[in-house]
C-alpha positions in Angstrom: 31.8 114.6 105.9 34.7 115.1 108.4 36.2 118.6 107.6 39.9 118.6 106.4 42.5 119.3 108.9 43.8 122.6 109.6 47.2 123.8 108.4 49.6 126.7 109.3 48.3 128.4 106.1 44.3 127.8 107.1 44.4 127.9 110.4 41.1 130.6 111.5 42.0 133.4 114.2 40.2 133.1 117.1 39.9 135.4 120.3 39.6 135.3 123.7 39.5 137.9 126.4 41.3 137.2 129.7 41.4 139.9 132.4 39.9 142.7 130.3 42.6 141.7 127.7 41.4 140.5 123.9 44.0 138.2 122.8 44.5 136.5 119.1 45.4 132.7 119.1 45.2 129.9 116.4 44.3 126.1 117.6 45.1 123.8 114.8 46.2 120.3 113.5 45.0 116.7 115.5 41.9 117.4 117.5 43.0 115.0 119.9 46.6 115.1 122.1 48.6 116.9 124.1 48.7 120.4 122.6 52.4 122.2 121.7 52.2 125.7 122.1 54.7 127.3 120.4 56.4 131.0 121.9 57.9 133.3 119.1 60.7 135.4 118.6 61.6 139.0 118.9 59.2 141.3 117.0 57.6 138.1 115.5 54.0 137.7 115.5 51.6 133.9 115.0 52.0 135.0 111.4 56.2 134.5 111.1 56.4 130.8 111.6 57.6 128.7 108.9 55.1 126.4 107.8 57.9 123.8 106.5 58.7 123.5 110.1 55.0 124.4 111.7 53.1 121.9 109.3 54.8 118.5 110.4 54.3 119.2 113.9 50.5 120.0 113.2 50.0 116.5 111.4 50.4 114.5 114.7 49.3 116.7 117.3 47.1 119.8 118.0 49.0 123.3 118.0 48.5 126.5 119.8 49.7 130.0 118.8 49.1 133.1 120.7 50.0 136.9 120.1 51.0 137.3 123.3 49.9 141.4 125.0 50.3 143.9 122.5 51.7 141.6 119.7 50.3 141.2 116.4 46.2 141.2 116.5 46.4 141.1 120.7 45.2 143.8 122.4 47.2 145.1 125.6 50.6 146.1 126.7 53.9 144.0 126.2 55.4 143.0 129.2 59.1 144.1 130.1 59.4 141.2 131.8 59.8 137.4 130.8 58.0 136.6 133.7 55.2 139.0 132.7 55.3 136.9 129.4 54.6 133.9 130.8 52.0 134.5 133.2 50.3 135.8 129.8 50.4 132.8 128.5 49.3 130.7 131.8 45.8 133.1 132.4 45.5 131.5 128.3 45.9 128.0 129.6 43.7 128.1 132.2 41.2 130.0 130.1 41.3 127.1 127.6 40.9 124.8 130.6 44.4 123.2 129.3 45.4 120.0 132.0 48.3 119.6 130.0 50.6 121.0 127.8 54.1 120.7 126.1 55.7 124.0 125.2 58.9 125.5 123.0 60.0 128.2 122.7 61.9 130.3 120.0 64.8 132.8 121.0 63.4 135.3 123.1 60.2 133.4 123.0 62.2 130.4 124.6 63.0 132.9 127.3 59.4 133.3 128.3 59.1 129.5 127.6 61.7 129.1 130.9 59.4 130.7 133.1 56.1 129.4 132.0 57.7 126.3 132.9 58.7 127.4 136.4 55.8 129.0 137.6 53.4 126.8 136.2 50.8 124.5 138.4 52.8 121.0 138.8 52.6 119.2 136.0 50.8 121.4 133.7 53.9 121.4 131.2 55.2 118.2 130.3 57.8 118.8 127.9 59.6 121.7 127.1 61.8 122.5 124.1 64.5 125.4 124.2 65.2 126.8 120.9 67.9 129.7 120.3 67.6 130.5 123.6 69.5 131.1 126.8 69.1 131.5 130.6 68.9 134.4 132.7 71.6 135.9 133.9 74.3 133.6 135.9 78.2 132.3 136.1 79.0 131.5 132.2 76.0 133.2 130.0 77.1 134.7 126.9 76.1 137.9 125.6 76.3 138.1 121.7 80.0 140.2 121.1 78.7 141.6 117.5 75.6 143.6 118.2 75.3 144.7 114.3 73.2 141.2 113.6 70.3 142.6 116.6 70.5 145.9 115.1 69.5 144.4 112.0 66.4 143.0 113.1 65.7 145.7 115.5 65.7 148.6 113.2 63.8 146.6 110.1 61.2 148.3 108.6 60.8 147.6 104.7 60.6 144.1 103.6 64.2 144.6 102.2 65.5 145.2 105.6 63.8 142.6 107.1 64.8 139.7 104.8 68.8 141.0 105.2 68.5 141.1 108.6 66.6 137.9 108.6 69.6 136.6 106.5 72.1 138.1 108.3 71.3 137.2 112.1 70.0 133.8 111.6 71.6 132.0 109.3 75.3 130.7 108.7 77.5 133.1 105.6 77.7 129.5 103.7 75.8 129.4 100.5 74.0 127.0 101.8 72.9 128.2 104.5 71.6 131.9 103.5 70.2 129.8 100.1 68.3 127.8 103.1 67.3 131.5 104.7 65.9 133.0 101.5 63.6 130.1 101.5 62.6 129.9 104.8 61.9 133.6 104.2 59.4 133.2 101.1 58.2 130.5 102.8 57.1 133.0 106.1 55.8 136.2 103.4 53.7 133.4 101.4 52.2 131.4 104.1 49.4 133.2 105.3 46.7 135.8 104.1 46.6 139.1 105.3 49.6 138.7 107.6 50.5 141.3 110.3 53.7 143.4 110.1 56.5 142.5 112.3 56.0 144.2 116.2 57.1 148.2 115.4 60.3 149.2 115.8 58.6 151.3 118.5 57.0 149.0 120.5 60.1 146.3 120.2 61.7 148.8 122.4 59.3 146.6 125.7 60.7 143.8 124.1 64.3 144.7 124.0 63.7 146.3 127.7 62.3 142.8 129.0 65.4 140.9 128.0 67.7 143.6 129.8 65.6 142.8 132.9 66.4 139.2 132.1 69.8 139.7 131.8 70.0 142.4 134.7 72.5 140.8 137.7 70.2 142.7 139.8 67.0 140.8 139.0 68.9 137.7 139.0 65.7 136.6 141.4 63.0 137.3 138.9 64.8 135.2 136.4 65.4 131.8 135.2 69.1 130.7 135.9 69.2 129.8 139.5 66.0 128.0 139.0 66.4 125.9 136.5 67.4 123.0 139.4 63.5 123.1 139.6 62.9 121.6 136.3 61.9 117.6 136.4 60.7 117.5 133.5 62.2 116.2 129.9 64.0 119.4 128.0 65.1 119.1 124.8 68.0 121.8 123.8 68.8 122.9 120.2 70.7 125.2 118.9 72.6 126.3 115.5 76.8 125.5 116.1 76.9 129.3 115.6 74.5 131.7 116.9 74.7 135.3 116.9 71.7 136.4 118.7 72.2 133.9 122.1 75.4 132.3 121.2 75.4 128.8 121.5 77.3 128.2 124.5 74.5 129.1 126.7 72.1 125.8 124.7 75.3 124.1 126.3 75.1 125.8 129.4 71.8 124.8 130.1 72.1 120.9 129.4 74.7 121.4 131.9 72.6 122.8 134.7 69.4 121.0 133.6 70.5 116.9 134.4 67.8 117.3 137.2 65.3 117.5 134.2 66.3 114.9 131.7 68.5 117.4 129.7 68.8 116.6 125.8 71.4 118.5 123.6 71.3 118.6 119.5 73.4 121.0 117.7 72.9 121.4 114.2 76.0 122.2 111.5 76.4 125.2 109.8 73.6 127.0 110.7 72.8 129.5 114.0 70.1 131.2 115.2 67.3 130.2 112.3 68.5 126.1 112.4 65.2 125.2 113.3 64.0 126.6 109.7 67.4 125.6 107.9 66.6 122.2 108.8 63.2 122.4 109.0 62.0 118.5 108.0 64.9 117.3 110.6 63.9 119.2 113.6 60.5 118.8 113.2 60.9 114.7 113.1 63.4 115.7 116.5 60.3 117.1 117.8 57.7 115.4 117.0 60.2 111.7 118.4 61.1 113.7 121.9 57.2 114.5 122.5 56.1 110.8 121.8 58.8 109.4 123.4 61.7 111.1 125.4 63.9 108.1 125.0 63.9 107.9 121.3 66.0 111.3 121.2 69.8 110.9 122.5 71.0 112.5 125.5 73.2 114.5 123.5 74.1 114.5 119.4 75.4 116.8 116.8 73.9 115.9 113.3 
């Protein structure tokens, strides 16, 4: 009897130790295809995706997760660089013997997802999707003006805290939209059995001090804008029309400076930084049609 398919929700932790370093990662869906592997937010952790949007994806393809060091059930140090980030996650490729890979990345997580891309072996990545996110440092970034929504997620401790800061710094003031949040929410606490806590407030601080290095005019070199030229591959941008974490004119930004690499831009309606869980079923389809086929998505579309 074949054994049923692994989900989001059932998906076993495995380990693996890479330069002295024990890391936690989940491989689940197809067991055949070009694995996604998937780069989280600020303070996430493998156990804050939403399965509404994590589940779809997982029923056509197989689907990596990783605590990156010193996140979640991974032991180690977190890097204070993006670049340290990413070359996490490439020793995990290469432990996994990976050929290929496509990759997206989540806010921060989309970041690190720049540079993985950059300094990986040619043609390791083949398709890389930017979610939330924003480029290093460069002429016509955008720094987020209200810093009260970071704040919110920053300082989060009780479950309280973290569902209004969830609330407040990704999703639109509509009803609808923070209706859509407080689902996507339950959805996240629900999903998974013994989950781990958010990253400390503590240790978020080597988070926090790796996007100041990003966004650091002085370590312009170490960082993503100026290179993004490099990129020949197929991107596919998305953002919320409103972000307050990375504001949305930086998605623009980058499928301005990223024609070399087959740029694709879709911006979704009153939502911001949490769209991709606001319109969870949508996106998912988005992603699912860029990674079979580039040229079903259009070069540039608002829903």
């Amino acid at each position: 009897m074949i054994p049923k398919m692994a989900t989001y929700e059932t998906a076993e932790d495995k380990f693996i130790t890479i330069n002295s370093t024990k890391y936690a990662y989940r491989r689940f869906g197809t067991r055949t295809g070009i694995p996604l592997f998937l780069l989280m937010h600020f303070r996430g952790t493998m156990d804050h995706w939403d399965p509404a949007f994590i589940n779809p994806l997982a029923a056509t393809r197989p689907i990596l997760l990783l605590d990156n060091a010193g996140i979640g059930r991974s032991a180690g140090t977190i890097p204070t660089t993006y670049a340290g980030w990413a070359q996490v996650v490439l020793d995990f490729f290469a432990a996994l013997n990976l050929s290929q890979v496509d990759v997206l990345g989540f806010s921060m997580g989309g970041c690190a997802a720049q540079m993985v891309s950059l300094n990986a072996p040619k043609g390791l990545v083949r398709r890389l999707i930017l979610a939330g996110t924003m480029p290093s440092v460069g002429e016509g970034t955008e720094r987020a003006g209200d810093l009260t929504p970071f704040m919110m997620i920053r300082d989060a401790v009780t479950k309280e805290e973290q569902r209004a800061g969830f609330l407040k710094s990704f999703f639109a003031p509509s009803d609808k939209s923070q209706a859509a949040g407080n689902a996507a929410f339950d959805r996240i606490y629900a999903a998974r059995p013994n989950r781990t806590d958010y990253v400390s407030v503590e240790d978020a601080k080597r988070q926090g001090l790796a996007f100041m290095n990003f966004q650091n005019p002085e370590k312009a070199s170490e960082g993503s804008y100026n290179r993004l030229g490099e990129l020949k591959l197929p991107v596919l941008i998305a953002n919320g029309h409103d972000d307050l974490l990375l504001p949305t004119s930086n998605s623009i930004l980058m499928f301005q400076k990223l024609q070399t690499a087959n740029a694709q831009l879709h911006l979704y309606p009153d939502s911001g930084h949490g769209f991709l869980y606001q319109y969870a079923t949508h996106f998912s389809k988005l992603v699912n049609g860029f990674l079979d086929d580039a040229s079903l998505v259009p070069v540039s579309s608002h829903l």
